[in-house]
C-alpha positions in Angstrom: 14.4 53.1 -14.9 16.5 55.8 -12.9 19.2 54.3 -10.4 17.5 56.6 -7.8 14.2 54.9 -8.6 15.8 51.2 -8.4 17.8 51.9 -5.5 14.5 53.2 -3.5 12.2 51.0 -5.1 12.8 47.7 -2.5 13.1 49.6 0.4 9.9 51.8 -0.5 8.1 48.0 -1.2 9.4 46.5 2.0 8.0 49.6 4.4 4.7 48.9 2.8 4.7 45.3 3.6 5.6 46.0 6.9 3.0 48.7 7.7 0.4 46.7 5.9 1.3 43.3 8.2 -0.4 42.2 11.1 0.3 40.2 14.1 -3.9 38.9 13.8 -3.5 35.1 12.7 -5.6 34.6 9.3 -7.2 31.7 10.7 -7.9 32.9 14.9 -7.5 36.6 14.7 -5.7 39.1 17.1 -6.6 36.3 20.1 -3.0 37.2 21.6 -3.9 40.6 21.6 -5.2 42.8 24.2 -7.4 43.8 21.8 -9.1 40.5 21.6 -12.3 40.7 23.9 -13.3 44.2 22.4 -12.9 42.8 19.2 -15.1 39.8 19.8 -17.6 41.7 21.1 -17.7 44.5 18.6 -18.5 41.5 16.2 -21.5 40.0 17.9 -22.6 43.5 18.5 -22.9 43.3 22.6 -20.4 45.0 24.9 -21.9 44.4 27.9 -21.4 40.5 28.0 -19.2 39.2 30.1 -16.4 36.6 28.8 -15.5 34.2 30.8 -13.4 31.9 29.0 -12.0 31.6 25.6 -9.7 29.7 23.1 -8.8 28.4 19.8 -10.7 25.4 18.4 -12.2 22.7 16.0 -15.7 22.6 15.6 -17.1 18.9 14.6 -20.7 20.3 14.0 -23.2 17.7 13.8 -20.9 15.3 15.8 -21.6 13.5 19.0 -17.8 13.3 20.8 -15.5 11.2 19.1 -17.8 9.5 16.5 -16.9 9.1 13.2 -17.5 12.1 10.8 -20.1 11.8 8.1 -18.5 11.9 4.5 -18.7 15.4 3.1 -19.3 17.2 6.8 -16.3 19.5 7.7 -14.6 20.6 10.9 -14.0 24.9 11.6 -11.3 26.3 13.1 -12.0 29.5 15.3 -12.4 30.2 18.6 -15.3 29.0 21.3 -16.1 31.8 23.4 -17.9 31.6 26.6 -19.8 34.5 27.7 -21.9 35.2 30.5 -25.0 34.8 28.1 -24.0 31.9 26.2 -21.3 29.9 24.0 -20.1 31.1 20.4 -18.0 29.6 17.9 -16.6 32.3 16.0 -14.4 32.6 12.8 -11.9 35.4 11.6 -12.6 36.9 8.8 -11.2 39.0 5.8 -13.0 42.3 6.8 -11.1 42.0 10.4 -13.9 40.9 12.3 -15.7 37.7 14.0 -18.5 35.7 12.5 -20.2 33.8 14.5 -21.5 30.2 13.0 -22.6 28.6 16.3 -24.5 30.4 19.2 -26.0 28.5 21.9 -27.2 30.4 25.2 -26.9 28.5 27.9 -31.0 28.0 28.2 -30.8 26.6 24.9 -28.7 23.7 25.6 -30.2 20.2 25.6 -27.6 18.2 26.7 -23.4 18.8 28.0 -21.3 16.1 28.5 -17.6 16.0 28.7 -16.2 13.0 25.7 -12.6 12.2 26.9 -10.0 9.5 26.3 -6.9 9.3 27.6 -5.2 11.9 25.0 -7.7 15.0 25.1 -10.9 15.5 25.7 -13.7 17.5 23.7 -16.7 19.8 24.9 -20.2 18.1 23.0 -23.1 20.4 23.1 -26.7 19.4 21.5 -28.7 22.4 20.9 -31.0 21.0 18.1 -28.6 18.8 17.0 -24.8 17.7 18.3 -21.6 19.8 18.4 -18.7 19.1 19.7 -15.7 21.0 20.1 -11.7 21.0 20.3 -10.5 22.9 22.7 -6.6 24.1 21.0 -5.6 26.2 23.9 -4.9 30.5 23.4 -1.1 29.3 21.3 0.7 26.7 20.1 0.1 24.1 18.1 -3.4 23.2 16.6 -3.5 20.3 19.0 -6.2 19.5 21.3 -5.4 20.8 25.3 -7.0 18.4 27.5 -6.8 20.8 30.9 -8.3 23.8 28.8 -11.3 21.4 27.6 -12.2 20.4 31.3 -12.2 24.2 31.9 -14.4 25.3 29.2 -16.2 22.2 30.2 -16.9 22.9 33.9 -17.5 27.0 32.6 -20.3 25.8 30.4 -21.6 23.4 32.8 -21.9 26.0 35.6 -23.4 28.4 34.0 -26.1 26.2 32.2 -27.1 25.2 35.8 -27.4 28.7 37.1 
């Protein structure tokens, strides 16, 4: 190899990395970003819904609250989304877009309670069958926000009755 090709080499390697990075997390997506509700709703394919709400979270599909999870079920991480047409559970994904793996409109919902102890709290939804969810808060650390699950709580509730 030339010295002129070494000694551009690392630079050249390092400008790529940098233009090919992203701020997006690969688990939530560009939720920090402004970008973030046209994204969202580019991905289910309706602009015209309203969001109301949104945040990381787990999703404990097929889990009432704070019951134990059945052996071989799994949590999500993604982001719960409240809309003016209903709640989604979304997850990022490689081709830099949202997939949505839980919809429930808000007629659709059989049954919202609030599950809470004296740590955090967590949003259970049966539509068919139960689901709760983990409300994370927008940053931070993947631990449960009590405040921001009584929020998405009361949003949920509210618009279920209307």
């Amino acid at each position: 190899m030339s010295i002129k090709f070494k000694q551009y080499l690392l630079p050249t390697l390092l400008l790529i990395l940098v233009a090919c990075g992203t701020t997006h997390s690969p688990t939530y997506g560009p939720i920090n970003e402004d970008v973030f509700q046209d994204v969202f709703l580019t991905s289910i394919g309706d602009q015209q819904q309203q969001i109301l709400f949104y945040s990381r979270a787990i999703w404990y599909p097929n889990k009432n609250g704070f019951k134990f999870l059945p052996a071989g079920k799994k949590s999500h991480k993604g982001i719960i989304v409240c809309t003016d047409q209903g709640v989604y559970f979304t997850e990022w994904n490689t081709s830099g877009s949202y997939s949505t793996e839980f919809l429930a409109k808000y007629d659709q919902i059989e049954m919202l309670r609030h599950a809470a102890n004296n740590l955090f709290g967590r949003v259970v939804i049966k539509k068919d069958h139960f689901n709760s969810f983990e409300i994370l808060g927008i940053d931070g650390a993947d631990l449960p926000n009590k405040e921001q699950t009584e929020i998405a709580y009361k949003i949920i509730q509210q618009q279920a009755e209307s």
